[in-house]
N, C-alpha and C positions, 0 to 999 in steps of 0.2 A: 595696208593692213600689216600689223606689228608680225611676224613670225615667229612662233612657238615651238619649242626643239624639245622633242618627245626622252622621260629619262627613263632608260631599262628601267625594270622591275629586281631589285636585288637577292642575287643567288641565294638560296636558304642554305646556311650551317649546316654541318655535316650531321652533327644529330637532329636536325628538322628533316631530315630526308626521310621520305617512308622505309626505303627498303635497310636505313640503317636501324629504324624504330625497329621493325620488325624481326631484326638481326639479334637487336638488343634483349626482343622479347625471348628471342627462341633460344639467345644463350641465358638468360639469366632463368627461363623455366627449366634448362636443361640441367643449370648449376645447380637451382633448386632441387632438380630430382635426384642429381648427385650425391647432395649433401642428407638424402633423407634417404639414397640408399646404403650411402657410406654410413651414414649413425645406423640404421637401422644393423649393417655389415658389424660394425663394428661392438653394437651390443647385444648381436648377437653370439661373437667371438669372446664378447667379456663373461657371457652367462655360460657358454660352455667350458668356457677358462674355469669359470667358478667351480661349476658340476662336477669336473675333472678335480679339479683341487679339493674338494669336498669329499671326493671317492676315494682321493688317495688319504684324505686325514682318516676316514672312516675303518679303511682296511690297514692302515700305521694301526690303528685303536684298537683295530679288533687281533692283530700280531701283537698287540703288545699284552692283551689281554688275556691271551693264549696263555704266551711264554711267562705272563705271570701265576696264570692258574696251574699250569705244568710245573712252575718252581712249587707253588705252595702243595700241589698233592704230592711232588718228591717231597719235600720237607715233612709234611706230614707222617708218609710215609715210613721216613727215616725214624723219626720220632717216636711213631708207632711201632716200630720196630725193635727200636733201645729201648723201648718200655715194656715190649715183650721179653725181653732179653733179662730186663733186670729183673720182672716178677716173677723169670722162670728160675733167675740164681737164687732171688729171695725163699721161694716155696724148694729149693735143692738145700739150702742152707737150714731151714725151720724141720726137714723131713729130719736133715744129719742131728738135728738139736734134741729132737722125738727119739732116736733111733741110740743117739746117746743115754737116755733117760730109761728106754724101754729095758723092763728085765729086770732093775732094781727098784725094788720094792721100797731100800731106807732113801732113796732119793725122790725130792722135791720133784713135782713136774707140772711146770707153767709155761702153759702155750695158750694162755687167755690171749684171746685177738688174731693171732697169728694167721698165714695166708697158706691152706695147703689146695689148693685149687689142681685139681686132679690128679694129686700126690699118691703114690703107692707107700699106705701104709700100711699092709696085711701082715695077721700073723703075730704083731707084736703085743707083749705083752706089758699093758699100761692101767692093768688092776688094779682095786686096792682093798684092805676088809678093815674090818676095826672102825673102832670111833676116834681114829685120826685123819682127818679129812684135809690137811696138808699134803698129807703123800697121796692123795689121790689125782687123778689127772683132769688139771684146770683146763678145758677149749673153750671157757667161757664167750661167746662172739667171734666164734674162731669161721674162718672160711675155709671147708670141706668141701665145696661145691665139686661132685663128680671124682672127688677122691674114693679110693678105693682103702676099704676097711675088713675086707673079708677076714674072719678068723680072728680078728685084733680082740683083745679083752680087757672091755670098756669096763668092767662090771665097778659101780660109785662113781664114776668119773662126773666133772660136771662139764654137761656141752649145752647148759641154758643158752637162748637166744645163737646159738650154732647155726650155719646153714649149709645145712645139709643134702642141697638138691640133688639131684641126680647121685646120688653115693651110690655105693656098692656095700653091703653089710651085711654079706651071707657068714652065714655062722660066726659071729659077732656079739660076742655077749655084754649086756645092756644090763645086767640084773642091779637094781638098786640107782639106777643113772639116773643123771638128772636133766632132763631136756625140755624144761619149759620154755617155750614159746621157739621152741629149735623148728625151724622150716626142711623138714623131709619131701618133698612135694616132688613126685617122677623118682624117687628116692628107690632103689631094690632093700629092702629091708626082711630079712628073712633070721632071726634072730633071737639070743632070748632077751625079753624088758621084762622080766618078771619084778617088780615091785617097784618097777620104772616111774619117778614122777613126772608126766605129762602136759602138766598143764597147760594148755591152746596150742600145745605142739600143732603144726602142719604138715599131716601126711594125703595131703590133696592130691592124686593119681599116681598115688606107692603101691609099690609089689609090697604085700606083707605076708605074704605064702607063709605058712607053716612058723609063723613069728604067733612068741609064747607071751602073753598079756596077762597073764596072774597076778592078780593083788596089784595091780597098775593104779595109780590114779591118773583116771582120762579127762581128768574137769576140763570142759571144752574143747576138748582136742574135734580136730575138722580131717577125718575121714571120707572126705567126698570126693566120689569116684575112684576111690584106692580100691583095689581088689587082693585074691586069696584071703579076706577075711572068715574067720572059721568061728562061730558063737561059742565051740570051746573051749578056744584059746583067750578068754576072755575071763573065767573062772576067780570069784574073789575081788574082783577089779570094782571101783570104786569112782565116784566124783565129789566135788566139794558143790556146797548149793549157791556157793556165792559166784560160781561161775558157768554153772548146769554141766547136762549130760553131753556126752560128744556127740558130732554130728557125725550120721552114720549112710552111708550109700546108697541109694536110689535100690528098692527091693531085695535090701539085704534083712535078712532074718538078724534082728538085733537080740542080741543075749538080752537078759534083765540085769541090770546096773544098779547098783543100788548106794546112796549117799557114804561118804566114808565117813567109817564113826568116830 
């Protein structure tokens, strides 16, 4: 019988071996969890990197926003400041202009517009009589507001559309002036307007204590809430009907008024 010579069976490759498959498994799951801990590591690093960097632009914005609103309220500030500064030489300048004028009778006196905004002008005398109404005293839209008038004599002057808030015009004479549509409102007015023309003047929450209103025309004039009104200080006082009777304060005993004729 012929003799038959048995041949090995051939070694398996290193990677046909189990325990290299197994090797391969356990590192490439392990690579795998690496790489999905490292990205996950790493974007987590990126988003706080971010939040970080987004805190600091936030708080740059909000220093910058500061230090800009702290310029602009100094600026302002300063601004408001020169502007007080000049309105106070303006109304020092327009008082000296008044005070030059006051006392002479043959001199002009124009202060139509002018700014005396809590100006001490008491005392002075800025009268006038006659039927020359040049030399009488123009404050035509003049600003009075909280100027002080005490004793000053106004008497023809013309202070139409004047405002005259909060003044002071204790004994103050008014006889023959002219103050239509002049706002007196919180005004002390204690004075005399005897033949004062009025018309819509506003004396809305005025002292008018022992203030003389004779022969006044009150066409329209708005008395509401003013007090010290006396019904007779009112005597001869008159309104035009193309503008009616003044308005008169809540449970004031109103004189009778009657149309001027």
């Amino acid at each position: 019988m012929p003799s038959h010579q048995i041949t090995p069976a051939p070694r398996p490759r290193l990677w046909q071996r189990k325990w290299f498959h197994d090797l391969s498994v356990a590192l490439a799951a392990g690579l795998a969890a690496g790489l999905i801990v490292g990205g996950a590591t790493v974007g987590a690093t990126y988003e706080l990197d971010q939040r970080m960097a987004d805190r600091q632009e936030r708080l740059e914005q909000e220093r910058f926003d500061q230090a800009e609103r702290l310029e602009r309220e100094r600026f302002d500030q300063a601004e408001r400041l020169e502007r007080e500064r000049f309105d106070q030489a303006t109304v020092l300048e327009n008082v000296r202009f008044v005070r030059d004028r006051a006392g002479n009778a043959a001199a002009p006196k124009p202060f139509r517009g002018l700014a005396f905004t809590r100006a001490g002008l008491a005392g002075l005398a800025l009268g006038c009589s006659g039927d020359d109404l040049t030399l009488c005293a123009d404050f035509v839209g003049a600003d009075l507001t909280g100027a002080n008038l005490s004793g000053t004599d106004l008497s023809g002057a013309d202070l139409t559309q004047a405002v005259l808030t909060e003044a002071t015009l204790v004994g103050t004479d008014l006889a023959g002036a002219r103050l239509a549509q002049a706002k007196l409102s919180s005004a002390r007015v204690r004075g005399n307007l005897r033949g004062a023309i009025l018309w819509n003047a506003d004396f809305t929450g005025a002292d008018v204590f022992d203030s003389i209103f004779w022969g006044a025309d009150l066409t329209n004039v708005n008395f509401t809430d003013a007090v010290g009104l006396n019904p007779g200080d009112f005597d001869d006082a008159c309104y035009n009907n193309w503008g009616g009777p003044p308005t008169w304060p809540a449970r004031f005993n109103a004189p009778d008024i009657v149309e001027c004729g």
